[in-house]
N, C-alpha and C positions, 0 to 999 in steps of 0.2 A: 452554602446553606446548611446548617443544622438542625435536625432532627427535634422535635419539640419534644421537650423532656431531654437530650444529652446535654450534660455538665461542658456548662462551660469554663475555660479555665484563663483565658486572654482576660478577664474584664477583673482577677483576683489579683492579688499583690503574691510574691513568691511566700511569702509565709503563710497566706490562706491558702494557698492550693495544697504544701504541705501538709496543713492540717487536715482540708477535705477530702486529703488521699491518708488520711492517716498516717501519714510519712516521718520521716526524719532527716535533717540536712546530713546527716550523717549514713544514711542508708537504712534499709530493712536489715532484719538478721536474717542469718541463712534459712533458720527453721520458719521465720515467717513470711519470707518471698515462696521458700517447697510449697506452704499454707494456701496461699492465693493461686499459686501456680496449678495446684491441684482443680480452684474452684474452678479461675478465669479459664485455663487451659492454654497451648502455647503463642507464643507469638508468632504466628503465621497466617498467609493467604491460605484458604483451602484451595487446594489443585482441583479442578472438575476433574473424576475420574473418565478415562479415555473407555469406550465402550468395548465389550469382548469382540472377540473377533467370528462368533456365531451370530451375535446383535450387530455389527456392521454388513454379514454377510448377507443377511436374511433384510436388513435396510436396502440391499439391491433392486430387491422386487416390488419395493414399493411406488410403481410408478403406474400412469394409464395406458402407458403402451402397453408394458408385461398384464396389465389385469387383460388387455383384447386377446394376447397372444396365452398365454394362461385356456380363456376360454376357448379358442382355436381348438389347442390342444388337448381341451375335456370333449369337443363335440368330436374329433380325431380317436379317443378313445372308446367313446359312445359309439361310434361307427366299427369297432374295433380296426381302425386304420392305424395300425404300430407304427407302422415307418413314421408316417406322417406325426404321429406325438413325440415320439424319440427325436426327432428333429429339431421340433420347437425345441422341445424338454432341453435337450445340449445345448441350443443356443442360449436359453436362460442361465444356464449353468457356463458356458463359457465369461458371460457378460458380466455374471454375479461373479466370479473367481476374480475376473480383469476390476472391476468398481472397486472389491474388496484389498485388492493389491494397490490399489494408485493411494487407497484411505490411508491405508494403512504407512505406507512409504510415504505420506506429506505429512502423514502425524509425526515421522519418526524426522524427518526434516525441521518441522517447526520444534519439537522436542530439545533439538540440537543446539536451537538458538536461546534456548530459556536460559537464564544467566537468573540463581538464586539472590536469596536478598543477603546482606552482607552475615556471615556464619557468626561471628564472636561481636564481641562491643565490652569496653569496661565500664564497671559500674561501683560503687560504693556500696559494699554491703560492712554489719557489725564495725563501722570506720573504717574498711583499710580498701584498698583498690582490688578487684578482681576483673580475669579477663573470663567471659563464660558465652555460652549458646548464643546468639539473638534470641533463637526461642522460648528461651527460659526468663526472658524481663516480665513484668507484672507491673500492674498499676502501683506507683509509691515508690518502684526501685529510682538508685540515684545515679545517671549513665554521667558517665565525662566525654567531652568532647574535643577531637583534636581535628587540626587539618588533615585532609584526606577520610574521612571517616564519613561511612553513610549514617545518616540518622535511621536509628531500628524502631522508633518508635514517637508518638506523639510526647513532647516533651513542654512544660510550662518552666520555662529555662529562671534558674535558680540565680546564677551570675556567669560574668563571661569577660573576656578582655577583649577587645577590637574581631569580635565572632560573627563571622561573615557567611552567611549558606547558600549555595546554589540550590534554588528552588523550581527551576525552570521546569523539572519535569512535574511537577504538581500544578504550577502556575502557570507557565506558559512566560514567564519574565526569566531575559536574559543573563540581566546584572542578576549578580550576587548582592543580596539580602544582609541588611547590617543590623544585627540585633539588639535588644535594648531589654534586657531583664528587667531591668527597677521599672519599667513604664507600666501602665497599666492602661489599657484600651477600652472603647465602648463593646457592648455585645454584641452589637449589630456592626463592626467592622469587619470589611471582606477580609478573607483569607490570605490574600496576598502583603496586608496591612497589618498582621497580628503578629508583629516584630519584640512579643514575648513569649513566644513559641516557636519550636521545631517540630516540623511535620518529617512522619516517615518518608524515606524515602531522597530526601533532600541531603546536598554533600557538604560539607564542613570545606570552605576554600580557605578559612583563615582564621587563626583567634582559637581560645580555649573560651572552656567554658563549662558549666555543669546546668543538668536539666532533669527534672522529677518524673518519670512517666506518665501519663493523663489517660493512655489509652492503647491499647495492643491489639494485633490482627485486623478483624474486620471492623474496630470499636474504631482505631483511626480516620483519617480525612482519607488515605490512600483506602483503607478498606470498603469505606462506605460506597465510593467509589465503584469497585471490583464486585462487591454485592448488590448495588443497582444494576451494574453493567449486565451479568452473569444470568441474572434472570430475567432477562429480557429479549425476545423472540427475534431474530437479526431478518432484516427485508429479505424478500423474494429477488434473488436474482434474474433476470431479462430473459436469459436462456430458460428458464424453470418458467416461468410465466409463459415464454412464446411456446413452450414445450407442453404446456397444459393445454393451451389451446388447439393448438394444431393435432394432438392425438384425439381429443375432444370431435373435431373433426370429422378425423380419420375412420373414427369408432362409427360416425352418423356415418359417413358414406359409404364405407362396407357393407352398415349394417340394412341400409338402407337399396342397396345395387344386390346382397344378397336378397334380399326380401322381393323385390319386383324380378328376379331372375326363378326364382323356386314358385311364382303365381307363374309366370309364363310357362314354363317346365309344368306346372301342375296343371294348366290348361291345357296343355297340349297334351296330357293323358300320360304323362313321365310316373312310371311309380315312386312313390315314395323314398324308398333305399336309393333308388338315384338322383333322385332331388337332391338327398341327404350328402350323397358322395358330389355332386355339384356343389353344394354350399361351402363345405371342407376347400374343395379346390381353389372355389373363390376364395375365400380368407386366406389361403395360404400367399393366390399369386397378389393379393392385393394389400396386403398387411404387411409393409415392412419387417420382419423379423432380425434380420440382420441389422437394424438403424442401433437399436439398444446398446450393443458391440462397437458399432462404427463409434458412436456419438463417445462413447466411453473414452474409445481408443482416441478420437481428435483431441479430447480435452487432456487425456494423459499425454499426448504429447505435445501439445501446448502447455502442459506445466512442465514436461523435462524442457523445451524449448526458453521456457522463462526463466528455470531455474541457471540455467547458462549465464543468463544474464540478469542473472541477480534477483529474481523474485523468486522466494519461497509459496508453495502456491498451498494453502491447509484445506481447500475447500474444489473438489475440481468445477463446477461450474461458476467458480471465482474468474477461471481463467478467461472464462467470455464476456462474463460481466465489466471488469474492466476494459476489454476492448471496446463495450457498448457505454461506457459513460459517457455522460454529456458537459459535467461539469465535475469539476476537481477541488473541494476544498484542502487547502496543504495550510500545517501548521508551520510556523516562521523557522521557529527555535530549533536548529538541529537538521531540518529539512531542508530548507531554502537557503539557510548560513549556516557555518562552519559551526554553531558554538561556540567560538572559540573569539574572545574580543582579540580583534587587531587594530594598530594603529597605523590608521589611515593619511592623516594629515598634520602637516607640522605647518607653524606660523606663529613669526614673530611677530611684534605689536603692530599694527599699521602696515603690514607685508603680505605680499600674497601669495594665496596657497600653494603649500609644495606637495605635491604627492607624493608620499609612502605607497612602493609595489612591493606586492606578499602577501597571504592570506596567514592568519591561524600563527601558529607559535615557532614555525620554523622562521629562522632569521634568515630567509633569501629573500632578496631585494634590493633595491637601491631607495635613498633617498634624493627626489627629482629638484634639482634647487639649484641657482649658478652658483659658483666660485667663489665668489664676491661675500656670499650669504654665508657658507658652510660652516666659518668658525663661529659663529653666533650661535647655529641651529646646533654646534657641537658641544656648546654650553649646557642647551636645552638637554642632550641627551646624557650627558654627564649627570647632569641633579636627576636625570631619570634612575638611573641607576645607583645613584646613592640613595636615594632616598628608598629605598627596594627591598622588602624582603622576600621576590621570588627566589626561584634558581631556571638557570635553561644550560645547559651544559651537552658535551657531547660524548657518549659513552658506549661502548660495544656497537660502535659503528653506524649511531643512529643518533641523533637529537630528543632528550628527557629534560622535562620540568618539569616544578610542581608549586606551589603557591597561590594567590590573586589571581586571579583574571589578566587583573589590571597590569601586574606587577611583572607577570610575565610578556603579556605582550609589550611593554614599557621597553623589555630587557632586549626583546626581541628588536624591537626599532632599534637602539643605541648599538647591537650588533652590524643592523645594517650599515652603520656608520662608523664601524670598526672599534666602537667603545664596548668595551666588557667589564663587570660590576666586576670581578677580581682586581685587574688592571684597576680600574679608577679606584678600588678601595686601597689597594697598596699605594697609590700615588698621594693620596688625600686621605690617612686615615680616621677613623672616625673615633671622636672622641664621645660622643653621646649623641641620645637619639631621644624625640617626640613622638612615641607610638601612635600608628592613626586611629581616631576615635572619632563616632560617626557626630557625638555631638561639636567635636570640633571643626570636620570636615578638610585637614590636613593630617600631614607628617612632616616630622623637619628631620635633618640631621646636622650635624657639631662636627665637621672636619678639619682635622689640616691640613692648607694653602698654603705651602713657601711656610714665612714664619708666623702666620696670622691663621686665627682661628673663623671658617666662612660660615653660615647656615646655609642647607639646600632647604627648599618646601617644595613641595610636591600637595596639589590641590583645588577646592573648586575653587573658582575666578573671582569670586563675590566673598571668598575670605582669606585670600592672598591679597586683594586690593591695598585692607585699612594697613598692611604692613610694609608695602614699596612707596618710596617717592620718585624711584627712575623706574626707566623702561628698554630694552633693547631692540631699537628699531633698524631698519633696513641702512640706514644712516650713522647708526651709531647712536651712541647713551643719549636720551634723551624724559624731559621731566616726563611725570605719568599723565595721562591723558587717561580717568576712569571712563570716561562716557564712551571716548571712542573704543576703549577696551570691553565693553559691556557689550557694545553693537557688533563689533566683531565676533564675539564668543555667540552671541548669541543667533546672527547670521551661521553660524557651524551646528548648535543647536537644530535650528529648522531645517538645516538638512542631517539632521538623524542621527548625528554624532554626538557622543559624550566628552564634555570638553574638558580636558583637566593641564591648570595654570604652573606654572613652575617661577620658582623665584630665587635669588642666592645673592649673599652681600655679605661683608664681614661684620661679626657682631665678637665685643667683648666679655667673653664665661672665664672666669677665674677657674686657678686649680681647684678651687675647696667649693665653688658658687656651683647653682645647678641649670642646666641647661632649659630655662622654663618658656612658658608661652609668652611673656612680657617682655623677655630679649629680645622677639622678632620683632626690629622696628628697619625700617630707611634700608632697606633690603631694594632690589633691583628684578624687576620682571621681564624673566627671559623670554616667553613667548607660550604659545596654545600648543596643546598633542589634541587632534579627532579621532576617537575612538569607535568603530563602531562592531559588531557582528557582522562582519563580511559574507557576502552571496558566495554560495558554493562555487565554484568555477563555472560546471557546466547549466547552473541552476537557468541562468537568464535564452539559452539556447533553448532549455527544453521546456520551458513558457512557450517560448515562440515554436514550437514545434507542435503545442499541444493548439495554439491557435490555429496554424495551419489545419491541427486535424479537427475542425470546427468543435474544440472543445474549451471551455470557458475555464476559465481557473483563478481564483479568490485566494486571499492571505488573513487565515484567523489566529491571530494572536496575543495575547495577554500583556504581550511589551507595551511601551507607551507609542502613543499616535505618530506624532514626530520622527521615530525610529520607522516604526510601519510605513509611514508613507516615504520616506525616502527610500527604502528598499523596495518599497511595490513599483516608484518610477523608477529605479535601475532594471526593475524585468520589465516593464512598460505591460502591466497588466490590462490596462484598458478601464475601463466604468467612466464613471465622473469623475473622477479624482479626489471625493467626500473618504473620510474616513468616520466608518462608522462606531462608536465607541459601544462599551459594554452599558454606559450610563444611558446612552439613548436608546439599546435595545431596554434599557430596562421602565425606559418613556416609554414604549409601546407596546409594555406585556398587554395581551388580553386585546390586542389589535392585532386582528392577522390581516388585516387587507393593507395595512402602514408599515406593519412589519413586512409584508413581500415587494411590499413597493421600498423599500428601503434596502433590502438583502439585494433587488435584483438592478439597484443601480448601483451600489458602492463593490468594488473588487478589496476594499483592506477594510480588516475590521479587528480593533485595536483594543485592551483592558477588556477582553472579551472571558468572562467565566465557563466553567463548564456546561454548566446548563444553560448557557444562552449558544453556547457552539452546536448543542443540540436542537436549538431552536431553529437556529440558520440552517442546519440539512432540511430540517422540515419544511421549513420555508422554500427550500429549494425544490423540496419533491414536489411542496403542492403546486411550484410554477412548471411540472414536465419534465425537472431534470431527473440524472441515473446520476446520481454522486456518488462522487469514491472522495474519502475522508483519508490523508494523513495526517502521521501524528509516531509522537514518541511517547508522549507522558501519561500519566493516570488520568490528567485533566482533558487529554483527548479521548479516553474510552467511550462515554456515552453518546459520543458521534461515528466513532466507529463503527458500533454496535451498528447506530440505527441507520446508516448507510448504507448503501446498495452493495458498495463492494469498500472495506475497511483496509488501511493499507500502514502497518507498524512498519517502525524501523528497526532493525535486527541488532545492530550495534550496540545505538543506545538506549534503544524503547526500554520500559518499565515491562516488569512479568504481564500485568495488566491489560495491558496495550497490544502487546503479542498476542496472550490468550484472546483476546476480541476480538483480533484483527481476521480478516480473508487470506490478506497477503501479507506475507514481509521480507522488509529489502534486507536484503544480508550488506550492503554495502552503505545505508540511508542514502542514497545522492537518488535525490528526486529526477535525474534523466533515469533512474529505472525503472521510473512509472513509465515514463513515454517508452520504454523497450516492452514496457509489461503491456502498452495500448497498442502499440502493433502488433505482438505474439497474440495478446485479446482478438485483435480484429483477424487473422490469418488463421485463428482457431475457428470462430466465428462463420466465417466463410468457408473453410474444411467444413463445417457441420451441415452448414446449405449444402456444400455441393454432394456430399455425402446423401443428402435427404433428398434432392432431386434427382440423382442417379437412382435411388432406393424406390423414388413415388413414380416415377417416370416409365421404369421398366415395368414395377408393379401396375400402372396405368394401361399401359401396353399392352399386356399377360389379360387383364380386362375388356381390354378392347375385342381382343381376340377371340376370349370367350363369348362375348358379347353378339360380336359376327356370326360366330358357326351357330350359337343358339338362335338368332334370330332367322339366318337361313338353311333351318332343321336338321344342321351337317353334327357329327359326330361330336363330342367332345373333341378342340384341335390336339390336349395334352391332356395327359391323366397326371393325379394327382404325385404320384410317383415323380414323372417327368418334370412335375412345375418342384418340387421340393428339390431334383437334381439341379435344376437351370438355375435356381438361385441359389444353391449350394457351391458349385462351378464358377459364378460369375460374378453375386454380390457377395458371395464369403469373401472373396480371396479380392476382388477389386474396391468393395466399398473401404476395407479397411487399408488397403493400400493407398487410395485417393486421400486419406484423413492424412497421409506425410505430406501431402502438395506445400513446397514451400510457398512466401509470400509472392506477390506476385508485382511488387515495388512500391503500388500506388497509397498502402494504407494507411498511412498517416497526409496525405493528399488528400482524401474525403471527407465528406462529414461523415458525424455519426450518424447510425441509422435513427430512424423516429423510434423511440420504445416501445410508440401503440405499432407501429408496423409491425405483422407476423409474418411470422417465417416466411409464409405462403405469400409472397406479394403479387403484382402484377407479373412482370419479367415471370417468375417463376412458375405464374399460373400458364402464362400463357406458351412457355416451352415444352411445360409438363404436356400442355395440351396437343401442342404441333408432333412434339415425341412419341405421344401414345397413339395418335392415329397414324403418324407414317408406319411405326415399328407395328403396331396392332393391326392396321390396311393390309400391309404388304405379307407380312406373316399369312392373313387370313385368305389373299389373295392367291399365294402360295401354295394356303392346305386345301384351298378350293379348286385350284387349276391343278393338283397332281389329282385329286380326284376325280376329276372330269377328265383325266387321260386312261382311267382305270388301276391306279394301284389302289392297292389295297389302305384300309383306315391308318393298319399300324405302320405302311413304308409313309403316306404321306404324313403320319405325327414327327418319323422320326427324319424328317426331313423340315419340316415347321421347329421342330426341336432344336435343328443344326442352325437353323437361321435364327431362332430368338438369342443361341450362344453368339452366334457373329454379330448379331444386332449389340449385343451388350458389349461385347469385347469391344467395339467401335464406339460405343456410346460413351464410353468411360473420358475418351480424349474428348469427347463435348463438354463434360462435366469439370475439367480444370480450371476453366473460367466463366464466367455468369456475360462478361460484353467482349471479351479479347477472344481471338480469332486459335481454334488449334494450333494450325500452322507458328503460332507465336512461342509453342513453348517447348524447349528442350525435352524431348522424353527424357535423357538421361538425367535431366534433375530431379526427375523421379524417379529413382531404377527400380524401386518396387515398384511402382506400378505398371511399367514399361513387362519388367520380366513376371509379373504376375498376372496381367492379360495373356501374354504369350503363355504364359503356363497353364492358364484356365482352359486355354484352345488343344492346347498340348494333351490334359486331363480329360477332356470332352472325345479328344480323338481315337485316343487309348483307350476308353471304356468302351468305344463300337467295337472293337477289335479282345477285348479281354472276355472269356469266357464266364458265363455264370452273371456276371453283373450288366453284360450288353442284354442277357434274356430280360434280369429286373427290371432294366430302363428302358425295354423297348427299343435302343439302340441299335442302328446295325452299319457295318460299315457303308461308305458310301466312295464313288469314282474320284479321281483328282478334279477333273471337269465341271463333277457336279458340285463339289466345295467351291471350285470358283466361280462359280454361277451364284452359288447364294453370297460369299464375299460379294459379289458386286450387288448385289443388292443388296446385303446390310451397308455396303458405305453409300449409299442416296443418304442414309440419314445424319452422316456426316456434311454432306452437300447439304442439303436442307436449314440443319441447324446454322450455318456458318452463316446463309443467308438470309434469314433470321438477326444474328448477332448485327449483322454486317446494316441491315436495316433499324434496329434496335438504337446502333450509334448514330444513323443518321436521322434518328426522330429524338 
């Protein structure tokens, strides 16, 4: 779609665009491209500048957790309670250091992967050929065009010989693109149909040719693109969403357990300043402080754990968010297939199919076909190769080509079958040749046979026909049968393949005569090649892997239907089996209830434009899904964008594509999504367990307080004490719990519901069993050593010593949400294994260190009496287990 008011330049003849760009077939002069070049300015995407690294730093704090703990530590200070704000204060300052380093380190990652747009390009300036900047083209310059070249810019192509472009990353179509200069189009023809232009971005497979510039930077189809995409607000991630509400929460019930604690306290005739130093206490043991850290740290290593395998992670709450999707739209081209056409299928007239093994352009393979057959099919790949102008060769230890699509993979089949275009052209050499031209729809070639001069053709089925009268059957030469040949080609057709006809007979071209299209008569049809973009290897594994992990997954792409749907049943996608086109979505713009009833039963959707790709996420969000969009090309951006979690491919995505994206694969092979949805979910889960060890303990800390105030007993912990305990135990254990690796089953589940928070049942209801055994028994504790007669501060620091073992113990609860402790290897956690042991180690050493056992109230205590509160911190080991254990049997 274009812009109302931009020039169009498809619907003008090549000498009106000239003139409307005030051009020349001959080029601008030097002094008048400097001229424009000054006004337009250069040919480039603007890079979004990357934020400083005091604007990333200070982006740390901006969250609901840090604004509760923020205030914490202003009433801390109002109190002048030092320690207590110095404690928060660090921990925000740890948090923001850690956020600020993982940004910084994924920026410098995706950075890595930006691959520029091509630096030079020749153009015709004052008549004669220059090679200069990309950036420096202007509206009016005259580019030339060779094979291998990217197009730098929108071009209204001037003329061309057999100019062929891969457009796939703008269009989303596989084949290469056959140009037509002299044609002149409607206004309202899509993009993919304005085959008298060259869009940026797009690659020159074949053919010369020359093109007028029409438009640079952001003026292009790639630009317009890049400039909708760029300013447009990317969705809320699941994690950011459950994370707003659960602090949301968090903030009420503090706020709220403080308040009815400081009216009881004030009923009971508490002064004030103590009130004050009660409320401080609460907030501190009930406000996660430590989560901010933890939640950081899971997610930073769940992006180095994805970057392992192959996902770049740019965004860290990316890395959950793909664990939480629900549905997967993936683009065809490059994602799902190689790119790369291969020739799948050989078959002679009235024979049946032989398969061709091998993907892509290396020649490993066999071709599958009995003995009887092979010299026939060797015919076939003989005129493949003559008729050829790829190359596939093998040099410095590796396999390079370059040319056609087509021409290559052709080269590659006839390889499998031991034929090589050098070999066959030395044995049969060519005397002339019929360049292919899309109006004609073949290529021949003029070789010689022994003593007789043959034609090969090479071409589609429907115009090699009016030129044979024989046919090469499984039987041997036989007259031509077009009808049956028609139903054949077109049976290979419907299943997705591109069919192209071969033909060879002897025709008489004199020494002086010219090899023209009116000699191809009474020639002989060798048989069909099925060409298609073959499925990545491990593509059709990691569909069904992504079913397993009840996640849905759709194929949106631009190629034609027939190709779509044969490749959507090789992954056995699921839906109805409708393919739904870009025509019919554009039947039911301005119908969203036809449009969701249509998106949410077809899995392939075929001649799909850009903005209808962005239709379909929408469609998707509004039926409940968390969609993650890949994509390579510019025409995937604005789905990316607006998709929950955006996922480029690294290799070959566009700059565009990248800059939008969440994620990107460094390898494109879509099984590293499914590596990216288990690392998601393991991350995921790290952050629950992280949050209920953090609410659980803090829950407990509450309970406790709770008890002594309600039966008139002392403060059990002073504030001091409760900032040590979770200094001691959630510093050093939450953030070791964020390494727990996977625990096998996460691609075995569904995903979770999106509206489900954090908080769910399960987790309410352990928080709940947790903080009254741990909050009970603790209060039980500081109640029964008081009622023996010690003193307030031996029973604190004996309630002290048991909330440390209560947590050191609790930690091994928190590794799993339904599996049993006993199930899991400490040593596959050895931080958390030696950082429990070391928090106890810490604790024990400070009763016994002078100067800091006075600040903490610590004193040492008998070996005896450690094991008496050990045994009673593991009841809550016992407890939880039977808990789990009843959990799985409901």
């Amino acid at each position: 779609m274009n812009d109302p008011g931009t020039p169009l330049f498809h619907p003008l003849t090549a000498d009106e665009a000239l003139h409307a760009l005030d051009g020349s077939p001959h080029g601008l002069s030097a002094d008048e491209a400097a001229a424009r070049l000054a006004r337009v300015g250069p040919n480039a995407l603007p890079q979004p500048t990357p934020p400083g690294l005091a604007a990333v730093f200070f982006r740390q704090f901006l969250s609901p957790l840090i604004y509760i703990l923020l205030l914490a530590a202003g009433v801390s200070l109002a109190l002048h309670e030092w320690s207590d704000a110095a404690f928060i204060f660090a921990v925000l300052l740890i948090n923001a250091v850690i956020g600020t380093a993982q940004e910084f380190s994924a920026e410098k990652s995706a950075q890595a992967l930006r691959n520029l747009v091509t630096a030079t390009t020749r153009v015709q300036r004052d008549g004669d050929a220059y090679e200069i900047r990309a950036e420096e083209l202007v509206p009016g310059d005259v580019v030339l065009l060779e094979p291998g070249n990217k197009v730098p810019a929108d071009l209204r192509l001037l003329d061309g010989h057999g100019l062929q472009l891969d457009e796939s990353l703008l269009t989303g179509e596989s084949l290469p693109v056959h140009k037509l200069p002299a044609e002149v189009f409607a206004a309202d023809t899509p993009l993919g149909d304005r085959r008298n232009m060259a869009f940026a971005g797009s690659m020159v497979t074949r053919g010369h040719g020359r093109g007028v510039v029409t438009a640079t930077a952001l003026g292009t189809e790639l630009g317009r693109i890049a400039s909708a995409v760029l300013d447009r607000p990317p969705a809320k991630a699941p994690l950011v969403l459950r994370m707003e509400v659960f602090t949301t929460r968090v903030a009420m019930m503090v706020g709220g357990a403080v308040v009815v604690m400081a009216a009881v306290s004030l009923y009971q005739g508490a002064p004030w300043s103590e009130i004050f130093l009660l409320s401080v206490a609460l907030a501190v043991s009930a406000i996660p402080e430590g989560l901010p850290v933890a939640l950081t740290v899971a997610l930073a290593i769940g992006m180095r754990r994805m970057a392992r395998r192959n996902v770049i992670v740019r965004r860290l709450v990316a890395v959950e968010a793909l664990g939480s999707c629900t549905y997967i739209a993936s683009d065809k081209t490059g994602t799902l297939t190689v790119n790369e056409m291969t020739a799948k299928r050989i078959e002679l007239p009235g024979g049946e199919p032989r398969p061709i093994s091998g993907e892509g352009s290396l020649p490993e393979g066999i071709i599958h076909a009995p003995p009887e057959e092979m010299s026939a099919l060797l015919r076939i790949c003989e005129a493949a190769v003559l008729t050829n102008d790829g190359f596939l060769g093998h040099r410095d230890g590796g396999w390079v080509h370059h040319g056609d699509a087509v021409d290559v993979a052709l080269l590659a089949m006839a390889h499998k079958a031991g034929i090589t275009r050098p070999d066959a052209q030395a044995a049969h050499p060519e005397r002339a040749n019929i360049p292919f031209e899309s109006e004609h729809g073949y290529s021949a070639t003029l070789n010689r046979v022994g003593e007789c001069d043959h034609a090969f053709v090479k071409g589609a089925l429907e115009r090699l026909l009016p030129m044979c009268e024989w046919m090469v059957t499984p039987e041997g030469e036989a007259p031509l049968d077009r009808e049956a040949l028609e139903r054949q080609a077109l049976a290979m057709a419907g299943e997705g393949y591109r069919v192209l006809a071969f033909a060879a007979g002897p025709v008489a071209v004199g020494e002086e005569e010219e090899f023209e299209h009116d000699r191809l008569r009474g020639l002989t049809l060798l048989g069909l090649v099925g060409m298609i973009d073959p499925l990545r290897p491990e593509a059709k594994s990691a569909v069904a892997a992504c079913h397993d992990a009840g996640i849905e997954v759709c194929m949106v792409t631009g190629d034609h239907p027939a190709t779509a749907r044969a490749i959507a049943g090789e992954l056995a996608m699921g839906g109805d089996g409708e393919v739904i086109t870009g025509q019919r979505l554009r039947e039911l713009e301005g119908d969203a209830l036809g449009t969701d009833r249509a998106v949410a039963a077809s899995r392939v959707f075929a001649r799909v434009e850009p903005q209808q790709k962005l239709d379909i996420v929408h469609s998707l969000g509004r039926q409940g899904h968390f969609v993650a969009v890949t994509g390579d090309g510019a025409n995937d951006a604005p789905a990316l964008r607006a998709a929950h979690v955006g996922v480029a491919m690294g290799k070959r995505g566009t700059d565009v594509a990248r800059e939008t994206a969440d994620l990107i694969l460094t390898d494109d092979h879509f099984a590293s999504i499914v590596a990216g949805v288990e690392e998601g979910r393991i991350a995921y889960a790290n952050v629950r367990k992280v949050i209920f060890l953090l609410i659980s303990t803090g829950a407990a800390e509450l309970v406790l307080f709770t008890l002594s105030l309600a039966a008139g007993l002392p403060l059990p912990l002073t504030a001091v004490q409760l900032l040590w305990l979770n200094l001691v135990t959630n510093g050093i254990q939450d953030v070791a719990l964020a390494f727990e690796p996977g625990e096998g089953h996460e691609l075995k589940q569904p995903p979770r519901d999106p509206k489900e928070p954090i908080f769910n049942r399960l987790m309410i209801e352990r928080t709940v069993i947790t903080a009254l055994t741990m909050g009970g028994l603790a209060f039980a504790i500081f109640h029964y050593y008081l009622g023996l007669g010690m003193s307030v501060d031996e029973a604190r620091n004996s309630a002290l010593l048991l909330m440390v073992l209560f947590e050191n113990v609790h930690v091994f609860n928190s590794r799993s949400e339904t599996l049993s402790a006993f199930l899991h290897n400490p040593l596959r956690n050895p931080l958390l294994l030696f950082g429990t042991v070391a928090a106890q180690l810490i604790h024990i050493g400070a009763m016994y260190t002078p100067g800091l056992s006075g600040v903490l109230g610590a004193m040492p205590v008998t070996l005896e009496h450690w094991a008496e509160m050990l045994f009673v911190a593991l009841l809550i080991l016992v407890v939880l287990e039977l808990h789990k254990l009843l959990w799985r049997r409901r």
